[in-house]
N, C-alpha and C positions, 0 to 999 in steps of 0.2 A: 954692889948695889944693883939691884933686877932693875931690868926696864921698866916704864912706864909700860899701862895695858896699851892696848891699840885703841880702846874707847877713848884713851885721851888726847889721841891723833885724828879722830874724827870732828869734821866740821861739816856744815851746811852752808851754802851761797841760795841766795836767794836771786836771780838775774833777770833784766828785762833786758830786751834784744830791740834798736829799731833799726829801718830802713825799708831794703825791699827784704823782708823775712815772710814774706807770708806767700803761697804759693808757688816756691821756688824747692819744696822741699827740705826746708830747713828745719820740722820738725821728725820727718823721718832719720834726717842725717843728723840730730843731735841725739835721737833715742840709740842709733847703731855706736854710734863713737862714746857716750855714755855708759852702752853696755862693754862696747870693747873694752875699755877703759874699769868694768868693773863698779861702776856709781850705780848710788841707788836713787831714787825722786823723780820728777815727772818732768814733761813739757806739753805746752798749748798758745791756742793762738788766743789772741786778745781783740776785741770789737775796735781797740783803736789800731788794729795794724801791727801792733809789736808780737813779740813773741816771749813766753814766761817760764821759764824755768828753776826747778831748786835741783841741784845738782847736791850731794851726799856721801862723802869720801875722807880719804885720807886727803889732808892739807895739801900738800904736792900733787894729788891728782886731780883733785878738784881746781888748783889753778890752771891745768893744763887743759881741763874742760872750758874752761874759762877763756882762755886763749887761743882754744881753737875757737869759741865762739864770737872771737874779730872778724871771722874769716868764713865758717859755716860751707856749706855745698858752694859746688864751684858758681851757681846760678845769684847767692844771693850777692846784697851788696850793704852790709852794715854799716849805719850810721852811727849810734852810740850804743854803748851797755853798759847799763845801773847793775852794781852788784853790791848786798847787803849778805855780812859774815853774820852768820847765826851758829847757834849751838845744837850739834847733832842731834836728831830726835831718832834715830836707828832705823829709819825708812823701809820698806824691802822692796826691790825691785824696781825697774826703769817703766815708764809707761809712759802713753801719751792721752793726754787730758780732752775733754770736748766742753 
């Protein structure tokens, strides 16, 4: 029996970040470990402090973005993160949002 495509291994997170996330560089360092990492979708910062990201991969790698995001730049210091599974929309590329 063939494998399933790899389209059907793709998922979307949609995630909010709080704590000290904002001027710690925790947007730069989610766009480099994102791209290392291969994901596609964006990150920015939000008017209340947090920080938003949809991260766009294979299941496994997208939790592992996810994971690193308890922890972020050596500077930050995470409070909680909201994550909401969504259904891949085929994104391209990592960027950071304004």
């Amino acid at each position: 029996m063939p494998e399933s495509s790899p389209t059907h291994k793709q998922t979307q997170a949609h995630v909010y970040i709080s704590g000290t996330v904002q001027g710690v560089g925790y947007r730069y360092s989610t766009v480099n470990k994102a791209q290392q990492l291969g994901l596609k979708g964006w990150v920015r910062n939000l008017d209340d402090g947090r920080v938003e990201a949809i991260f766009e991969g294979d299941r496994a790698t997208v939790e592992k973005m996810i994971n690193w995001c308890y922890d972020g730049p050596p500077a930050a210091k995470v409070r909680d993160i909201i994550v909401e599974h969504r259904k891949a929309k085929g994104l391209k590329g990592f960027e950071t949002r304004y």
